[in-house]
C-alpha positions, 0 to 999 in steps of 0.5 A: 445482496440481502436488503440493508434493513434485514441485515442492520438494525433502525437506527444503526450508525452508517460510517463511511471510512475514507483515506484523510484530507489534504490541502484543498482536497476532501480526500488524497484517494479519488475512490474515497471522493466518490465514495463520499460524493455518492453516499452524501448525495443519496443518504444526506445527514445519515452517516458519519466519516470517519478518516483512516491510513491503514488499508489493513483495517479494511475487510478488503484491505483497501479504501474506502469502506462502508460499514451498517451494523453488521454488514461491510460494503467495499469499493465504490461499486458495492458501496453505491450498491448498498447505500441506493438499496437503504430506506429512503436513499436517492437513486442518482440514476433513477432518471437513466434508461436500462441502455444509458445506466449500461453504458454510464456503467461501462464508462465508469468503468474506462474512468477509473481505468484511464483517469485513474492511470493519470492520477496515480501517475501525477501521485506516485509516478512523477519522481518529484511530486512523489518526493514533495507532495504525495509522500509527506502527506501521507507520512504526516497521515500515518504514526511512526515508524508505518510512515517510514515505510507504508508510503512507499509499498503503496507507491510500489503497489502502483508500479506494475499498472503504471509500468503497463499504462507506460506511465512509469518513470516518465522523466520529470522537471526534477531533471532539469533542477538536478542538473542545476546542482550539479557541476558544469564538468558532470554535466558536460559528461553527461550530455556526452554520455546521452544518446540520441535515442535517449535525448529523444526518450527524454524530450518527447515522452512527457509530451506522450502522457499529455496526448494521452490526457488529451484524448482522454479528456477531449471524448469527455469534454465531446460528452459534456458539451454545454450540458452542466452534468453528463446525466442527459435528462436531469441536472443532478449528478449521477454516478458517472458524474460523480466518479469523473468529478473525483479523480478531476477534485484530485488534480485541481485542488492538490499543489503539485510540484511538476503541474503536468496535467493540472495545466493541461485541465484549466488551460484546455478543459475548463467545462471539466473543472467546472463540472468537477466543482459543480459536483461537489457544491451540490453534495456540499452546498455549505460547511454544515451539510458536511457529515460529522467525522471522527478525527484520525487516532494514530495511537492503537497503531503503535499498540499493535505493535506490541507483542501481546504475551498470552495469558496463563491458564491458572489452575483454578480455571475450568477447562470448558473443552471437552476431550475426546477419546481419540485425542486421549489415546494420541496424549497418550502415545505421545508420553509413551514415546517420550518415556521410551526416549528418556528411558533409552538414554539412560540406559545407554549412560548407565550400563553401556560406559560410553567413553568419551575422549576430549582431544584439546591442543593448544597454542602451547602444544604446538609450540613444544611438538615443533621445539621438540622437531628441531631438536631431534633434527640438530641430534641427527646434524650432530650424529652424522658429522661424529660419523664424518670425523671418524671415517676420516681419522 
């Protein structure tokens, strides 16, 4: 990667694009609450948020993304990477040795992964914070009709790593209140019709995804210790820091319907929470060390869809292109071909008489053809009974 001063010009606007708030949170995407966490952290006051819900504007068609003049940086990887190489921007692991700043990034890395899994799971997986949270915000953060459907081919993008994660379809509190609802008859059949093996899966595998979280989070709970930061020689976030406290802003601050994990973290890891807050009072200490943001415009979403007709070449316009010798002689061949074909066509309809012969019949048609059967068949009834008569007289 070429240093960002050789590649954007002193005084170019850094924009750092971000799926929206919701509720409490900065950011309903734990990728983009890094990104802001991070960027805020090593270049304060030099960049601008802009909030976008369309993934497709990004040169990598997912959020978060940087832009500097002419160069783009993506994920949150490539975005750390290129805001630390910035004049004057803070290195928040300057104070990590080569070993630790390996294994800080293999552990970011198991984050993303393993966290990330548990926080997809609580937004999209989970049937009945899927229905009351996650999809409403995300339609009231897009414009019509892409709120009708996007919501749901992100959801479904998350399947197959959910599926994999055996986080998917794990079943829910929405069961219990659907049972509520309906009749004591249909539930009565129902319990009928569940099997043991199925009472089991029902009973225990929400109980699976909390020993899941458990293990997760009790390694990085031993690792935080007493300590306010994971960064073991300084008391600032570093890039770990900032990555973990994301995904644990997500699961505290949004008002979900099944709390599955929310309850796990303050109950059993309030050392987590109070580092994720802490993370974030130091990159926003007050309201106004909060960057300027550009407010989310949902209209050229609806001129996009919009077909846009093509100009016409009027014929005053200049052609600038210049045609070869080649492309003249395939112009060529091309009328020739075309000629020769209105040319056989012609000579076909003039001298060759083509006689065409339309059958058509009708409803009435076949009515007078079977009029016409009977009465030949009454004619032959008639014939054959004079015959009778005069053999016999």
């Amino acid at each position: 990667m070429s240093h960002p001063s050789s590649s954007a010009p002193a005084g170019t606007q850094i924009t750092l694009y971000i799926w929206p708030p919701h509720e409490n949170v900065l950011s309903l995407n734990a990728a983009s609450v890094a990104a802001l966490f991070y960027t805020q952290l090593a270049i304060p006051g030099q960049f601008s948020v802009a909030y976008s819900a369309n993934p497709d504007s990004s040169p990598s068609g997912q959020l978060p993304y940087l832009t500097h003049g002419m160069h783009n940086a993506t994920t949150f990887a490539s975005i750390a990477k290129y805001v630390t190489q910035l004049p004057g921007a803070r290195d928040v692991n300057e104070s990590l040795n080569t070993m630790e700043k390996s294994q800080f990034a293999a552990r970011i890395a198991h984050v993303q992964s393993d966290y990330g899994d548990l926080v997809a799971h609580m937004l999209y997986s989970l049937r009945l914070n899927w229905r009351r949270v996650t999809r409403p915000a995300m339609a009231s953060m897009l414009p019509v009709p892409q709120r009708y459907y996007v919501p749901n081919r992100i959801r479904e993008s998350y399947q197959p790593r959910l599926e994999a994660a055996e986080l998917w379809d794990i079943p829910g509190i929405e069961q219990e209140e659907e049972e509520d609802r309906i009749s004591a008859l249909r539930r009565d059949r129902r319990k009928k019709k569940e099997t043991k093996a199925q009472k089991f899966k029902r009973v225990f595998e929400r109980e699976k995804v909390i020993e899941k979280a458990r293990a997760f989070l009790s390694s990085y709970a031993t690792l935080l210790g007493e300590r306010r930061y994971f960064n073991p020689h300084a008391d600032s976030p570093s890039a770990l820091d900032i990555v973990f406290a994301a995904h644990t802003h997500i699961l505290m601050n949004v008002s979900f319907a099944d709390p599955l994990l929310q309850g796990l973290l303050s109950e059993s890891y309030p050392t987590l929470v109070a580092h994720a807050q802490a993370v974030q009072s130091v990159a926003f200490p007050d309201p106004q060390s909060f960057p300027p943001t550009a407010p989310l415009d949902l209209s050229p979403s609806l001129k996009s869809l919009l077909p846009t007709p093509a100009l016409p070449s009027w014929p005053w316009t200049k052609r600038t292109e210049e045609v070869t010798e080649e492309e003249k002689r395939f112009r060529l061949a091309r009328w020739g071909w075309i000629g020769l074909a209105a040319a056989s066509v012609v000579f076909y309809l003039a001298f060759l008489n083509p006689v065409v012969v339309v059958v058509s019949r009708d409803e009435d048609d076949e009515v007078d053809e079977d009029a016409e059967e009977e009465e030949e068949h009454e004619d032959e009834e008639e014939d054959t009974e004079e015959e009778e008569r005069e053999e016999s007289g």
